[in-house]
Structure formats: structure tokens, C-alpha cells
N, C-alpha and C positions, 0 to 999 in steps of 0.2 A: 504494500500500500504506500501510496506518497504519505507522509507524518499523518497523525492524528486518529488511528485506527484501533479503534476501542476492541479489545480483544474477548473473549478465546477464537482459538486458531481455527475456530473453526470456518471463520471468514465471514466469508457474502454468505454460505448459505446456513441453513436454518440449523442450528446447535443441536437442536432433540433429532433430525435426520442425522447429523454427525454420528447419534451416538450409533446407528449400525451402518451408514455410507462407507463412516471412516475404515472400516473393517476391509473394505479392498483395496488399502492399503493408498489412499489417493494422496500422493505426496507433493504437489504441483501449489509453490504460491500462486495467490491473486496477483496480476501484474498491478502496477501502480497506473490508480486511475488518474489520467490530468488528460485535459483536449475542451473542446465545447463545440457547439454546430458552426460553422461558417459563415461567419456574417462579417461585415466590415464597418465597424464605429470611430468616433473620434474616442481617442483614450489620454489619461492625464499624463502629461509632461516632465519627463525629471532630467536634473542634470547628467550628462556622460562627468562621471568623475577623469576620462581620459580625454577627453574633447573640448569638452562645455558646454556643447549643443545639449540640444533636446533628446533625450532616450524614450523609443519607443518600447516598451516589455512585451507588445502583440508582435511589434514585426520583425522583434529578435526571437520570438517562440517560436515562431514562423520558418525562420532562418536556421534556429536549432536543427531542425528536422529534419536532416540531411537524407538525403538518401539512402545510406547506412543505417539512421536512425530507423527512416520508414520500413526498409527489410526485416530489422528486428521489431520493430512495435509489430507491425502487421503479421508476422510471423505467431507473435503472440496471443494476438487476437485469434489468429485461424487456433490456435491448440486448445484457445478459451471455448471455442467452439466444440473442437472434435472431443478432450479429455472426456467430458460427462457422457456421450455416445460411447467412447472406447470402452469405459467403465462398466456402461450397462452389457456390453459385446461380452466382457468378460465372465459377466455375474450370466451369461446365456450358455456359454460354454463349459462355464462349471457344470450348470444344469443339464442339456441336452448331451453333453460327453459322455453322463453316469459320474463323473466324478463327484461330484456333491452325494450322493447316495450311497457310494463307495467308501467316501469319508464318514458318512454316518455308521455303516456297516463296522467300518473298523472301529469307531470310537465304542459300538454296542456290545463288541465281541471284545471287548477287554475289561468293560464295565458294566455295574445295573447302577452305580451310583450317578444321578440326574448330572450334578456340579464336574466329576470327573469326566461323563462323558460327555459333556459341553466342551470341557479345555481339551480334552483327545481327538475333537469334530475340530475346534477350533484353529488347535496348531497347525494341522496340514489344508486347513481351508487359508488361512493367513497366508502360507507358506506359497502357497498355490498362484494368491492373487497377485502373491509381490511379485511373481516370477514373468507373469503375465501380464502384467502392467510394468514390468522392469521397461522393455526399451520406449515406450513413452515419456515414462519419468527421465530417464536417463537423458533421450533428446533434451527437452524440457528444460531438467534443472544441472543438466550438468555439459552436454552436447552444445548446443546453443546457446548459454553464458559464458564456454569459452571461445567459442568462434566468435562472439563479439568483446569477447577481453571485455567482460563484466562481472567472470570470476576468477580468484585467488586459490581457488580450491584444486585439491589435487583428486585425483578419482579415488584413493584409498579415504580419502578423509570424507569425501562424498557419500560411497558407498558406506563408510561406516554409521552416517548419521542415518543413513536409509532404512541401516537394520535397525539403529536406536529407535526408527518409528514403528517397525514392525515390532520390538520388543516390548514398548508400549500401549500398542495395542494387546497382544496376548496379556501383559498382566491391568490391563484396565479391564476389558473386558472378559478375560478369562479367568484369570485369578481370584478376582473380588466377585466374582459369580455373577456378574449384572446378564451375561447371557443366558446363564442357564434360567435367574430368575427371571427373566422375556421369556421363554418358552414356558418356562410355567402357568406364568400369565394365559399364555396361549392357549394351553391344555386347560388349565380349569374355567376360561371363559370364551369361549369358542365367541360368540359373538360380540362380548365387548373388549376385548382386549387391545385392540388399538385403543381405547381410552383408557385402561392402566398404562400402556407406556406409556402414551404421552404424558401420564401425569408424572409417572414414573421419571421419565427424562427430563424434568423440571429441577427434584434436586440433582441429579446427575452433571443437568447444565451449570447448577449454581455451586456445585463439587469441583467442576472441572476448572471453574474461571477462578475458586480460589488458592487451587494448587498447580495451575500452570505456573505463574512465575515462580513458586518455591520451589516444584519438586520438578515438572518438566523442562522448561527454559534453560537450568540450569545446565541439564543432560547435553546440552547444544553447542553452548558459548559460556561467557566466564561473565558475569554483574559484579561490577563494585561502584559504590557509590563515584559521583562525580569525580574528580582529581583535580582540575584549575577549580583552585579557590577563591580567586579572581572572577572567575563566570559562578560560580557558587553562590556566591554572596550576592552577585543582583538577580541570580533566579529565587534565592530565597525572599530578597525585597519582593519582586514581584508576584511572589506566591504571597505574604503576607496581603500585597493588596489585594491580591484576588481570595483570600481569606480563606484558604486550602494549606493542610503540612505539605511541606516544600522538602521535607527533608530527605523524601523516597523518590529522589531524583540518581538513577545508573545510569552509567553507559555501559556497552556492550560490546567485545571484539570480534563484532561481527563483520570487520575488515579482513579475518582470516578465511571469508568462504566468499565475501564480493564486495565489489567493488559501489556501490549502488546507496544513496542515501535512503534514511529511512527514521522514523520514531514512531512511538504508540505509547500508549495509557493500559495496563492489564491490570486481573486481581480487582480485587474488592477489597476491605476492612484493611486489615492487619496484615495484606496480600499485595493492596493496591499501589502500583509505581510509576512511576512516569522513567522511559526507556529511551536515551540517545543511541544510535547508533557511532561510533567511534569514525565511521566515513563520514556521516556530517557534522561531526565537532573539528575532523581534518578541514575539512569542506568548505565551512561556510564560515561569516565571519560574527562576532560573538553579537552583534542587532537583530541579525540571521536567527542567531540559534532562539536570540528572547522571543520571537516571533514563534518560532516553533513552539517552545514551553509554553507560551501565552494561547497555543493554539490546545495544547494537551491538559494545559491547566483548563481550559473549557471542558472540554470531555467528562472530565474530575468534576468538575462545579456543575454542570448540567446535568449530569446523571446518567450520559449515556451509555455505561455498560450495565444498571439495572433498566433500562428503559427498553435496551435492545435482550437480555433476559425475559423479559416479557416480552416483547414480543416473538420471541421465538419461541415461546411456552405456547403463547396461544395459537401462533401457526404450527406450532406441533401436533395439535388436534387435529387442522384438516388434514394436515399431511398423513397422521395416521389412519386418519379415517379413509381418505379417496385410495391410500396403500392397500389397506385391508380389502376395499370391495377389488381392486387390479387382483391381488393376490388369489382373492378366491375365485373369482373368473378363471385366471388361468390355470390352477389348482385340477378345477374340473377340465379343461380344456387338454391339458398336457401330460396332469399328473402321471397316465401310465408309462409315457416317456420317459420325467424323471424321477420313477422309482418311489415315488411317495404320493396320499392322497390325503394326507392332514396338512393345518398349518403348523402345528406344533410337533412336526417331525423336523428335527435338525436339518436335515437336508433340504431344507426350505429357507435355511438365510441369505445363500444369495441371491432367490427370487424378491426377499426382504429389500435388499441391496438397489434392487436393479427398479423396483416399484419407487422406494424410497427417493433415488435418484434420478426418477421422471417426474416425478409430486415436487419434489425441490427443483430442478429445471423448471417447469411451469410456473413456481412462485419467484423465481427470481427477480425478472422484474419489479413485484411490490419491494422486496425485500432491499434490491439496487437502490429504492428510490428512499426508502426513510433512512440507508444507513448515509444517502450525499444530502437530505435535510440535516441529518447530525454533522457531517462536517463543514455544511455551510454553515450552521450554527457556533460552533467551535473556531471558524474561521472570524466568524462576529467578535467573538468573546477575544478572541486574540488581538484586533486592531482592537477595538474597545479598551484590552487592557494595559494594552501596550503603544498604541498609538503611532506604530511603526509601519505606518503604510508603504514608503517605500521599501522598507527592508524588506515588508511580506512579498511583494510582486518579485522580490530577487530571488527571496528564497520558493518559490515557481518555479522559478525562471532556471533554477539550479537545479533543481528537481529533476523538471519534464529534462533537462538538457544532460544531468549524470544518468538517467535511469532511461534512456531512449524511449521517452515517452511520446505519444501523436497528443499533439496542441490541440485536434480538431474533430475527434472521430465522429464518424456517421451516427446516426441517430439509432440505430441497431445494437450499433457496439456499445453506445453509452447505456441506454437502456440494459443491457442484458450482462456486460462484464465493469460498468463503471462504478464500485462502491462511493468514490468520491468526485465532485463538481470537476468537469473537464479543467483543464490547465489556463486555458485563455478566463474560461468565464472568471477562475480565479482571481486571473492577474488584472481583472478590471473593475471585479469588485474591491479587490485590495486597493486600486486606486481613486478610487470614487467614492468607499465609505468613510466619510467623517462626518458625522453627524455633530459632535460637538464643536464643530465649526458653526454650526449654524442654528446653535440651540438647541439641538432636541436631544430628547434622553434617550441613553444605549436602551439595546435590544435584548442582549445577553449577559452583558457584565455589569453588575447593579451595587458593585461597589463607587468609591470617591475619586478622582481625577487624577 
């Protein structure tokens, strides 16, 4: 994501589908949303500190986007496309091969205990997906970040965080029993059981967001608090005025797998942190960075990782709901093919999988659009608090132009892969909101001047 990305990892899409999507192993970030539709405005004026003229930030966003740039953006668009089709291909092939049935078979003939023979189906189903969805990921996140010299990583370091997510998954979901107790669900309420998970995945979601930064994150990259104390000290001023602890402010050496700027807001309570990436502390210059904070300190002050918790609680109901009637349609439809004619037969999760991640595709849209109100929100709250219009349009401008972002995408791709406002529309709201210039009171930031 470009900064300001209220987490868990689960991204753009819906948390409570995470909790059995993630299962096929989908390891692919969100590319960073920045662009807007194509339109041509007058925009505000600022000095070239190397000229003296006038700087345009549209028609150097514009300029950014070199043809290199456009290979890779547009490259990424097309994978934002194909990954969640790949994935469902995949959860078909477990199915229609026998392998899924096969893996139930062996998990039944080794145990009659429900929890054991859940992690016995589970391991070689994991195993399965990762293998199968390996050269996607691989293009993706390792293939294509080094053809465009955007990663620092080496393929043993790569492949090893690849297995840290599969290992993850087996003891999240296998360990702590959360699948075997979904199948239970399943057996004892034949027809309501999409409404135990989803209620189910509610705290699961609100488990997961507050031990991502403690116990997950950690597995990845190294956190330690800030280091320049120098920039310390006026992000903690500015967190006093915007009346938030200032003090769970890390950076991250997340310079050792890319090269690409980046921050967010995770965790909640005793969890919650505000995260620099160490490429944009390199990066950018320290007006830059308050901009950023001032953008994160929104997040924080607005509420938007319980705000996006609920909502993805309560679009976990449809989701399970339109799941379940797919499910059972095909159930009758196929079941002699794969081997089973219950839902709460094991060999039914990556029809789970593949339902799940067509109900999540269909919702994305909605889901695209209130998480780019949350960071135009956050983007408020940051001029608001900080008053640094021109620094924000720079740090844009640094964005879309370190992380080869498109200034301008189609109305398709914003809609469907943009969690936050394209990059232009950005850079001309950054230069156009001052409202205390003209008297009126902020929007989002309700503290004093």
C-alpha cells in the first residue's frame, strides 16, 4: 500500500474470508494504490527549490511514469486480475484430481480424533496449495521485483519467508483447532452454519489484528523503536497535538527485501503502532516523513482499524451466506466426482476456498471504496494536523515515482484493485486543502492550531 494502511494483512479483502482464503497459501501484496481518472485542471503553484519557477506535482507525476514504470504498474494490474482466478483454478484441481479426498482419506486412516484429523487433512492440503501456486507467487513477488531492481532480496531469503507463511498458516489454523472447530460447526448445523463462522471469524479477526504486530510481523523483519531523536521529538510534538501516544512509533528493515517506500498503522490496545518503513526514512526528507505520521496519526485518531473490523464482521455474513448456498449447489452437482457429499467432510475446504474467493471478488468493489474514504480521511487529518501541504504533494510524488506506480488508472482498475485515492487526485487535494486559510473549521482533526 502507499502509507496509511490500517492493517491486518489481510488487505483489501474481507478479514473473516481470510480466515479460510488465506489457506491457499495466497502470498501476493496489494500493489500501492496512487493514479486518478484523467482529467486536466489548473493545480497550485510551488517553488522548484532548483529553479525558482513554478512546480507543477501533476505534470511531474505524469513525467514519473516512464515507460518502465508503465511495464511494471500495468504488469501488476494484469496479476491483480489473474491471482484470485489462479487461486480459484487451484482450489478446482485439488477437487476434480481426487486429491482433496485423498487427503481426507489419509488424515481418517490415521485418526478418529476430529482436531488430529483436521491438522493430518490440513498439512498436505497446505502443502499442496503452496506448490501450486508457487510459480505465481514467485513471478509476482520475487521474479518481477527483481527485473525491475525493486528488490534487495535474495531467493533463499525469499523462499524462506514463503515457508514462514505456510508455517503460519498450519499453526493458526491447525494447531489452535479453529478448523477443525469450522467443521464442527458444519456437522452439527447443517443449515446455519455459515452464521456460526461468520460470527465465529469476528473474534478470530479481532485475535488476529492484535497479535500481528507482536507475534507475526516480527517472524519477517526486525521493529525497534525510532532511532533519530531529532525526528522523535517532533513526531512526539505532533502526536501530543493530535492527542494520541506517540511513543509506538518503529521503523522496520524492511530495506532488506525492497526497495519501495511504504508505512501503516496495525494492532489495536497494547498492540497498536505506527510503522516507518527504513526506505522512507532513507527517502524522504524529515517534513516528508511528518506528513506521513500526521497521515497515520489519522488512522489512530479516526478509528479506522475498529471501523474496518466491523465492517468486515458484517460483510462476513453475506459472504458466508451466498458461500454456503455456491457450496451446496455444487455439492449436489459434482459431489460424486469429488468423493464426498457432505459439507462437513474435510475434503470440502477447498470448495470452501474457491466459493469464498468468488463472494470476496464480487464484494470488492464496496470494500475498494470505504477503505480510499478512510484514507482520504487520514489524508485530511494529516494537512489538518500538520499543515504541510507542500511536503504532502512531495511525498506523492515520491511514492507513485519509488514504487512505479500509474498517476492515472482506468476507472476499472481503481474501482477493483485501488484501496487508496489514485496518486494525482492526491497530489491536488494536498494542494488545494487549506481550509484554515479561509476560516473554516477542519474536517478530521479537531484539535488547536
Amino acid at each position: 500500500m502507499i502509507f496509511g494502511g490500517w492493517r491486518p494483512d489481510a488487505g483489501v479483502a474481507c478479514a473473516a474470508c481470510a480466515l479460510v482464503v488465506s489457506l491457499a497459501i495466497e502470498t501476493a501484496h496489494a500493489e500501492p494504490a496512487t493514479g486518478s481518472p484523467t482529467e486536466t485542471v489548473t493545480t497550485a503553484r510551488r517553488a522548484r527549490p532548483d529553479h525558482g519557477g513554478p512546480r507543477d506535482y501533476v505534470a511531474e507525476a505524469r513525467a514519473n511514469f516512464t515507460p518502465e514504470n508503465r511495464a511494471y504498474s500495468g504488469t501488476r494490474v494484469a496479476l491483480g486480475f489473474v491471482e484470485p482466478f489462479y487461486n480459484m483454478v487451484v482450489g478446482l484441481i485439488l477437487l476434480f484430481s481426487g486429491a482433496s479426498a485423498r487427503m481426507r482419506d489419509f488424515a481418517n486412516t490415521l485418526s478418529r480424533n476430529r482436531y488430529v484429523r483436521a491438522l493430518l487433512y490440513l498439512t498436505p492440503y497446505v502443502m499442496a496449495s503452496f506448490v501450486l501456486t508457487f510459480p505465481l507467487n514467485w513471478y509476482q513477488g520475487f521474479a518481477l521485483e527483481h527485473r525491475f531492481k525493486l528488490s534487495n532480496q535474495t531467493f533463499g531469503a525469499w523462499i524462506g519467508d514463503e515457508g514462514k507463511g505456510l508455517l503460519v498458516s498450519l499453526v493458526f489454523f491447525g494447531l489452535t483447532g479453529l478448523l477443525s472447530l469450522a467443521y464442527l460447526a458444519i456437522e452439527k448445523s447443517a443449515k446455519r452454519w455459515w452464521l456460526w463462522l461468520a460470527l465465529g471469524s469476528i473474534p478470530v479477526i479481532v485475535i488476529g489484528t492484535l497479535i500481528t504486530p507482536l507475534v507475526i510481523d516480527p517472524l519477517y523483519n526486525k521493529f525497534t523503536p525510532l532511532r533519530n531523536q531529532e525526528l522523535r521529538g517532533k513526531i512526539l510534538d505532533l502526536a501530543a497535538k493530535a492527542g494520541i501516544p506517540g511513543r509506538k512509533v518503529y521503523e522496520v528493515d524492511k530495506s532488506q527485501q525492497t526497495k519501495k517506500f511504504n508505512a501503516y498503522v496495525n494492532g489495536f490496545g497494547a498492540s497498536q503502532r505506527i510503522v516507518l518503513w527504513d526506505t522512507m526514512l532513507k527517502g524522504m526528507s524529515e517534513d516528508e516523513i511528518l506528513v506521513v505520521m500526521g497521515h497515520e496519526m489519522g488512522h489512530y485518531k479516526l478509528g479506522h482499524i475498529w471501523k474496518a473490523i466491523a465492517l468486515n464482521s458484517v460483510l462476513s455474513l453475506l459472504l458466508f451466506f451466498l458461500s454456503a448456498r455456491i457450496m451446496s449447489w455444487a455439492v449436489l452437482r459434482f459431489g460424486d466426482r469429488w468423493g464426498f457429499h457432505e459439507l462437513h467432510d474435510l475434503a470440502s475446504l477447498p470448495l470452501m476456498v474457491v466459493t469464498l474467493g468468488l463472494v470476496s471478488l464480487l464484494s470488492q468493489p464496496l470494500v475498494n471504496s470505504v477503505t480510499r474514504m478512510s484514507e482520504h480521511e487520514a489524508d485530511t487529518f494529516a494537512l489538518e494536523v500538520t499543515r504541510l501541504n507542500d511536503a504532502a504533494a512531495r511525498v506523492f510524488l515520491k511514492l507513485g515515482s519509488q514504487n512505479r506506480s500509474n498517476p492515472e488508472p482506468s476507472a476499472t482498475v481503481k474501482i477493483f484493485q485501488y484501496t487508496h485515492p489514485p496518486l494525482i487526485e492526491r497530489i491536488r487535494y494536498a494542494l488545494q486543502y487549506q481550509p484554515w486559510t479561509e476560516g473554516k473549521p477542519n474536517r478530521a482533526f479537531r484539535g488547536g492550531t
